[in-house]
C-alpha positions as CSV (number, residue, x, y, z in Angstrom):
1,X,-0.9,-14.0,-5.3
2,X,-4.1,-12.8,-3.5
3,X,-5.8,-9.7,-4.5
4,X,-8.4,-8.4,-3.1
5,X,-10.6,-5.0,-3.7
6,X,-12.0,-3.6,-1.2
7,X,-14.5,-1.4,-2.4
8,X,-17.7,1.3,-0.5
9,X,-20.5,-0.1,-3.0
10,X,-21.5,-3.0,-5.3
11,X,-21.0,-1.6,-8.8
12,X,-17.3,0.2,-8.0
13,X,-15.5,-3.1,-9.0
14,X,-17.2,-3.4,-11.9
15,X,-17.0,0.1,-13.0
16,X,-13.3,0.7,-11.8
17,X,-11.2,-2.5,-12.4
18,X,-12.8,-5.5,-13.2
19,X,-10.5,-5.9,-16.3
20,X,-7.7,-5.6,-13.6
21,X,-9.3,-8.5,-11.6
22,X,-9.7,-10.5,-14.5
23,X,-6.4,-10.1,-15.9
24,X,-4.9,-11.4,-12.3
25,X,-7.3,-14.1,-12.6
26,X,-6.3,-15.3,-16.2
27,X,-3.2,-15.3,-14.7
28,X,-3.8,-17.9,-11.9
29,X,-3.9,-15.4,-9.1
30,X,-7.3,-15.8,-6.4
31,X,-9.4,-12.9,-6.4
32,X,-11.1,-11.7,-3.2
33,X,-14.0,-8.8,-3.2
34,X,-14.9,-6.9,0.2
35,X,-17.5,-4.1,0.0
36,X,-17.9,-1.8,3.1
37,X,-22.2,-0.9,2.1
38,X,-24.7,-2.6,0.2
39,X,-25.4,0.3,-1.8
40,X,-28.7,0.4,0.1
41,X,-30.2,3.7,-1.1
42,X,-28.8,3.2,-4.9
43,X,-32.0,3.0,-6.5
44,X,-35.4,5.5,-6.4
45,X,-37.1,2.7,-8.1
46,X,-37.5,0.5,-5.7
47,X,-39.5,1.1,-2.8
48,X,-37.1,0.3,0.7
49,X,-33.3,-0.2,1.5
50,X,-33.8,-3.8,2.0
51,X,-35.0,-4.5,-1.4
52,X,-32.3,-2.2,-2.7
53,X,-29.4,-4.1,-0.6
54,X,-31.1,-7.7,-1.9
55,X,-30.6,-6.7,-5.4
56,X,-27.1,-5.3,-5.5
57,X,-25.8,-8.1,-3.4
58,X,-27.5,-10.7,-5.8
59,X,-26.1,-8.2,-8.7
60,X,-22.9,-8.3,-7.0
61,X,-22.9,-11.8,-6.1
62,X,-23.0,-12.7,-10.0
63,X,-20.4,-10.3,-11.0
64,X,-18.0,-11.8,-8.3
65,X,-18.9,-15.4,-9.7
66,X,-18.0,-14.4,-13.4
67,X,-14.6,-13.3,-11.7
68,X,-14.0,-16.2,-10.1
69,X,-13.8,-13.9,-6.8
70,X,-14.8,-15.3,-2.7
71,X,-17.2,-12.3,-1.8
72,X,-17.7,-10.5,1.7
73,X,-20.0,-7.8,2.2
74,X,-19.6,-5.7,5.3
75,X,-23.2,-4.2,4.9
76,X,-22.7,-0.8,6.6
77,X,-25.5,1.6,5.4
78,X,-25.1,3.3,1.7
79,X,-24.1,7.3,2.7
80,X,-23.9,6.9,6.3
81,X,-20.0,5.1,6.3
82,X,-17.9,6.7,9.3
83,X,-14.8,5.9,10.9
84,X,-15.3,4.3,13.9
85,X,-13.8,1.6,15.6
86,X,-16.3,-1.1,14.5
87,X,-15.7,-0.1,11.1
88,X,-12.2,-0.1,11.0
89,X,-11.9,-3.2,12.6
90,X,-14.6,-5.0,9.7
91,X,-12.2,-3.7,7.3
92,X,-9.4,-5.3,9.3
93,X,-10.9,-8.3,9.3
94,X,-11.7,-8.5,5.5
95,X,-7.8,-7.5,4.9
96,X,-7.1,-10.4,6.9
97,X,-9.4,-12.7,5.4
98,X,-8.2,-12.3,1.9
99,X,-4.4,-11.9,2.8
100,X,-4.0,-9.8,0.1
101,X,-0.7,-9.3,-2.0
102,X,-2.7,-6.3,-3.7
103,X,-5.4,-4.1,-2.7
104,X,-7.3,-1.8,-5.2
105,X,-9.2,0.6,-3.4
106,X,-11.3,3.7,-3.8
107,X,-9.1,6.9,-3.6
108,X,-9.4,8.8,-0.1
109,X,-10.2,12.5,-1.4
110,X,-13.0,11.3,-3.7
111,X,-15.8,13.2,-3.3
112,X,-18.0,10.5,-2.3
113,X,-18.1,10.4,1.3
114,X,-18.5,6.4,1.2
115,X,-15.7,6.3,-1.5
116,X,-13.3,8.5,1.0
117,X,-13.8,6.8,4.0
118,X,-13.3,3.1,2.4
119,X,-10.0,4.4,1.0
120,X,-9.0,6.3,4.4
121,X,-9.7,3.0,6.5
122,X,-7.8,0.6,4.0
123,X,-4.8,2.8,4.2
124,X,-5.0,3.0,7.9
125,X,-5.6,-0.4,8.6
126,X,-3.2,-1.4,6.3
127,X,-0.7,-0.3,9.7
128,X,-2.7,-2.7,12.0
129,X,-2.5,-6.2,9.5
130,X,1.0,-7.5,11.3
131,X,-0.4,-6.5,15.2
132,X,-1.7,-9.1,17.1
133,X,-2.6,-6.6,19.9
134,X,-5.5,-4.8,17.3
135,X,-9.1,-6.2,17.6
136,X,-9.8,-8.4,15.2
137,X,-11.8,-11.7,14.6
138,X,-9.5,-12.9,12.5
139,X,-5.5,-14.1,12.6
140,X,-2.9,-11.5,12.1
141,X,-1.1,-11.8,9.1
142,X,2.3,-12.9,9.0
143,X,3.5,-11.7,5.5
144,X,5.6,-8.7,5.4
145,X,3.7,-5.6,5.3
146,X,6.3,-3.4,3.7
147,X,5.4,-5.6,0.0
148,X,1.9,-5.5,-0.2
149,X,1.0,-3.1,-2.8
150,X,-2.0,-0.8,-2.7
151,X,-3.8,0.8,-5.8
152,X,-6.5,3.8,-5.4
153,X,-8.9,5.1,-7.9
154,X,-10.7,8.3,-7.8
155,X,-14.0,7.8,-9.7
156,X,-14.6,11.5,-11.1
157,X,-12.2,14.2,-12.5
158,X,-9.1,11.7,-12.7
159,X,-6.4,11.6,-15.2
160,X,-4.6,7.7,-14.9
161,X,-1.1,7.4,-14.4
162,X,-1.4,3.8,-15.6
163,X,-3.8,1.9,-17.7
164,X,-4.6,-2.0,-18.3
165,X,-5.8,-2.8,-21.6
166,X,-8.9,-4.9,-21.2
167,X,-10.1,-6.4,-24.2
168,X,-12.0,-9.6,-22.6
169,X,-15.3,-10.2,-23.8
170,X,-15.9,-11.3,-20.3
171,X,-15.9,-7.5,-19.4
172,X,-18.8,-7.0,-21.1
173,X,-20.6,-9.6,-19.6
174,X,-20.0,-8.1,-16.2
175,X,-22.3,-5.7,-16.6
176,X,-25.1,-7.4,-17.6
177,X,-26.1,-8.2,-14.4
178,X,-26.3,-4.5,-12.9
179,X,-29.4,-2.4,-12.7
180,X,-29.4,0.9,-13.7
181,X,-28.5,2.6,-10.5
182,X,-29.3,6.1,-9.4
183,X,-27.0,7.7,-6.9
184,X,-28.0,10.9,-5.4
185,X,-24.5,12.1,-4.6
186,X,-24.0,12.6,-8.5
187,X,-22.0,8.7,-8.7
């Protein structure tokens, strides 16, 4: 199988279910990460965007390698995500590219505006994978859209319905390679 999470900032994989990714990929599965920003305003210790985005992709880039996981960034600006149709049709295209048999994704009434709209656009994309007549760079996929199986995760004030017990020292390891992050929506 092909799973892919698509994700609003570097550091949600790793937070939210980078067990889950590992367990796929311990059991022979190819892991695929898409992330609509670069988290470009995560950090007041650093003095511009651009050196924020560097770090959180390299960050990122590390964390994806651990996994085993093909990495895309979309590189839309940290806080200023909307849904337009250049947006919608990025996400469309990173779908497409992973041909995913499972999407994990951030839940659509989180109260991070980025968070929201990530999970909004999957969803509604989601509708768009089989149609050749959407714009898109990349082929339509052929695969039955009525078994691909989508997972959202709120990141704040959520009970889970279902857990995976992670208890690979790999985990850990993950997040060695993130910077402490500030976020000034309260993430």
């Amino acid at each position: 199988m092909n799973i892919l999470a698509l994700c609003a900032h570097p550091d949600d994989v790793e937070f939210i279910c980078a067990g889950t990714l590992l367990k796929y990929r311990e059991a022979g599965h190819r892991i695929f990460i898409a992330l609509a920003t670069s988290g470009n305003i995560g950090s007041n210790s650093m003095t511009s965007r651009e050196e924020v985005a560097r770090t959180r992709e390299r960050e990122q880039s590390a964390a994806a390698a651990m996994l085993g996981a093909e990495l895309k960034f979309l590189r839309y600006d940290d806080q200023l995500l909307t849904d337009t149709p250049e947006v919608r049709r990025e996400i469309l295209n990173a779908v497409r590219w992973a041909d995913p048999d499972v999407i994990l994704t951030n839940y659509p009434g989180d109260n991070s505006t980025d968070h929201a709209i990530t999970g909004r656009i999957v969803g509604r994309v989601l509708l768009s994978c089989g149609s050749k007549l959407i714009p898109s760079d990349r082929r339509m996929m052929a695969e039955d859209l009525g078994r691909k199986r989508i997972y959202r995760f709120p990141q704040e004030n959520w009970m889970p319905i279902a857990a995976i017990s992670v208890s690979n020292e790999l985990a850990a390891q993950l997040f060695q390679h993130q910077q402490p992050v500030h976020h000034g929506d309260g993430r």
